[in-house]
C-alpha positions as CSV (number, residue, x, y, z in Angstrom):
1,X,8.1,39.6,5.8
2,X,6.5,36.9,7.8
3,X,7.7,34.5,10.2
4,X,6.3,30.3,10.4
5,X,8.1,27.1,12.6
6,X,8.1,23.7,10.6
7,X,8.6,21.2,12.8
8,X,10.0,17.6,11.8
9,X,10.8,14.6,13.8
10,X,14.4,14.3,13.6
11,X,14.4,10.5,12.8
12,X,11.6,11.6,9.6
13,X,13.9,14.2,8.8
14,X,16.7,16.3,10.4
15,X,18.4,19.6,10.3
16,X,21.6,17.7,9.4
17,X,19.6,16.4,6.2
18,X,18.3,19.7,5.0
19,X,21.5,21.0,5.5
20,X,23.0,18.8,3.4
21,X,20.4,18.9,1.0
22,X,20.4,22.9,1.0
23,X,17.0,22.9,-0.1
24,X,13.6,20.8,0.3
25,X,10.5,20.8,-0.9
26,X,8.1,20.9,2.5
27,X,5.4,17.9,1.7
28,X,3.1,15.9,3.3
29,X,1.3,17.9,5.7
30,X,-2.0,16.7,5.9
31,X,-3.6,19.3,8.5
32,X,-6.5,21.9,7.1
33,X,-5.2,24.5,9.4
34,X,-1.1,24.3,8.8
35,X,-1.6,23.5,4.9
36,X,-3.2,27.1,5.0
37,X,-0.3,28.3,6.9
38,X,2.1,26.5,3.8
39,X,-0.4,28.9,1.4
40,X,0.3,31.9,3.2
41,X,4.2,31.6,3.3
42,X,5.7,34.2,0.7
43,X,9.2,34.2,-1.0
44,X,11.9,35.7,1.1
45,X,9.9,34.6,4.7
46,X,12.0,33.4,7.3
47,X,11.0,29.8,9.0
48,X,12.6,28.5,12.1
49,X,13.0,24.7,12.2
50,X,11.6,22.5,15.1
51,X,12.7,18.6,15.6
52,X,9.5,17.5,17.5
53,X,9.2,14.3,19.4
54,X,12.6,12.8,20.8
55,X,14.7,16.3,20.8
56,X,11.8,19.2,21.3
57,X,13.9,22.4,20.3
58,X,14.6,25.0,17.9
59,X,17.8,23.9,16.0
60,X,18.0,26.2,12.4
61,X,16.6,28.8,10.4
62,X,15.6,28.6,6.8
63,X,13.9,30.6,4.3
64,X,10.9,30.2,1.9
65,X,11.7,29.7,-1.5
66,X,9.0,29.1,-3.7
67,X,5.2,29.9,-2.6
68,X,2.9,26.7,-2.3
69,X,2.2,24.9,-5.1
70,X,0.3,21.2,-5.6
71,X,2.1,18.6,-3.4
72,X,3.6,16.3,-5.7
73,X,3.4,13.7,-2.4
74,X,-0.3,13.8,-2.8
75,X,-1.8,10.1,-3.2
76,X,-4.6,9.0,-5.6
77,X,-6.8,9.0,-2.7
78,X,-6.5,12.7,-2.0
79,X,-8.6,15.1,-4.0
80,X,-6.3,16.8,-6.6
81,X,-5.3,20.6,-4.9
82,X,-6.1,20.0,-1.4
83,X,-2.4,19.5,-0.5
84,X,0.2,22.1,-0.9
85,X,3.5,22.3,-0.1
86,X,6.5,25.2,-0.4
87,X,10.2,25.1,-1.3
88,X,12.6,25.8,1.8
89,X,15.8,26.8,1.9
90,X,18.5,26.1,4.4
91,X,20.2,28.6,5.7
92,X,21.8,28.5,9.8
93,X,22.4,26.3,12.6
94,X,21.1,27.8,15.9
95,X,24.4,28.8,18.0
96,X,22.5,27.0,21.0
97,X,19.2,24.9,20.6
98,X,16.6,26.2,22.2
99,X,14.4,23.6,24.3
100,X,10.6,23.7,24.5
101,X,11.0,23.8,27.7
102,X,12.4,27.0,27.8
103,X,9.8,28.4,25.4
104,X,7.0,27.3,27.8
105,X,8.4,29.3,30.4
106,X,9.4,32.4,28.5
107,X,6.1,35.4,28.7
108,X,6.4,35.8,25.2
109,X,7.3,32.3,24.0
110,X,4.8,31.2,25.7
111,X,2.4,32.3,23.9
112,X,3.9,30.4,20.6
113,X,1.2,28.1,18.6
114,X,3.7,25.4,19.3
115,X,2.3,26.0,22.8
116,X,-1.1,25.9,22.3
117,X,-1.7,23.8,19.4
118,X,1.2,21.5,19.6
119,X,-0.2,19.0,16.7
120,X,0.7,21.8,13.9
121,X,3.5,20.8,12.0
122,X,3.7,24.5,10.7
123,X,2.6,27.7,12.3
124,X,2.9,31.4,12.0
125,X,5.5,33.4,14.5
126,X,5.5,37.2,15.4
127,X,8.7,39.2,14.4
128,X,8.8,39.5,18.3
129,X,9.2,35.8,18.9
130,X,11.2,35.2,16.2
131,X,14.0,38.0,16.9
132,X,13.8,36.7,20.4
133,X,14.3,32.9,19.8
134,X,17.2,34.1,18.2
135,X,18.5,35.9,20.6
136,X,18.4,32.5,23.1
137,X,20.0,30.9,20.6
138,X,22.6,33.7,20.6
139,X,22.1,33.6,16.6
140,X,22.2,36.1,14.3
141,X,21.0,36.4,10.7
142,X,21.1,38.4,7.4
């Protein structure tokens, strides 16, 4: 299994949509670098969720539910197949949000792609980070 952070500003689209929703279809990234990331997401991994911008924290966890495939948000513009996107699945609410402020002081958070390249809207996480974000969320999962 791997581990990836999608991050969304809340007013584009929140954790309180996709839980409603239950499900969403992850479209419209138009980096090089994090619509690779969308290509190497497999079925079954786990994905936290950022809102970016106004709020700047970890807020849920969701899973990947279908691999990448075209993105259907693609415009006649765009060459056909440069843009993919994957299906995600909500799944919990944090217990406690945590802030980027406290992953910017945490050693191993630190250390996070949020960090260092802060423009990705999706990047990869270590099992490390990932079990440990939950633990500061005092969240646990399946």
């Amino acid at each position: 299994m791997n581990y990836w952070l999608v991050k969304s500003e809340p007013d584009a689209y929140s954790w309180t949509q996709f839980l409603k929703e239950g499900k969403t279809a992850w479209t419209g990234v138009r980096n090089f670098q994090a619509r690779n990331h969308l290509r190497a997401m497999k079925r079954g991994d786990a994905v936290l969720f950022y809102h970016s911008v106004s709020e700047q924290q970890m807020v849920g966890v969701a899973r990947v539910e279908r691999e990448h495939y075209p993105d259907p948000a693609s415009g006649p513009s765009e060459r056909k197949g440069d843009w993919s996107c994957v299906d995600l699945t909500a799944e919990k609410t944090l217990a406690r949000p945590v802030t980027l402020e406290s992953i910017k002081a945490d050693p191993l958070l630190r250390q996070m792609a949020l960090v260092k390249q802060s423009r990705l809207s999706v990047t990869p996480l270590t099992k490390a980070q990932f079990q440990w974000i939950l633990q500061l969320a005092g969240t646990k999962t399946k």
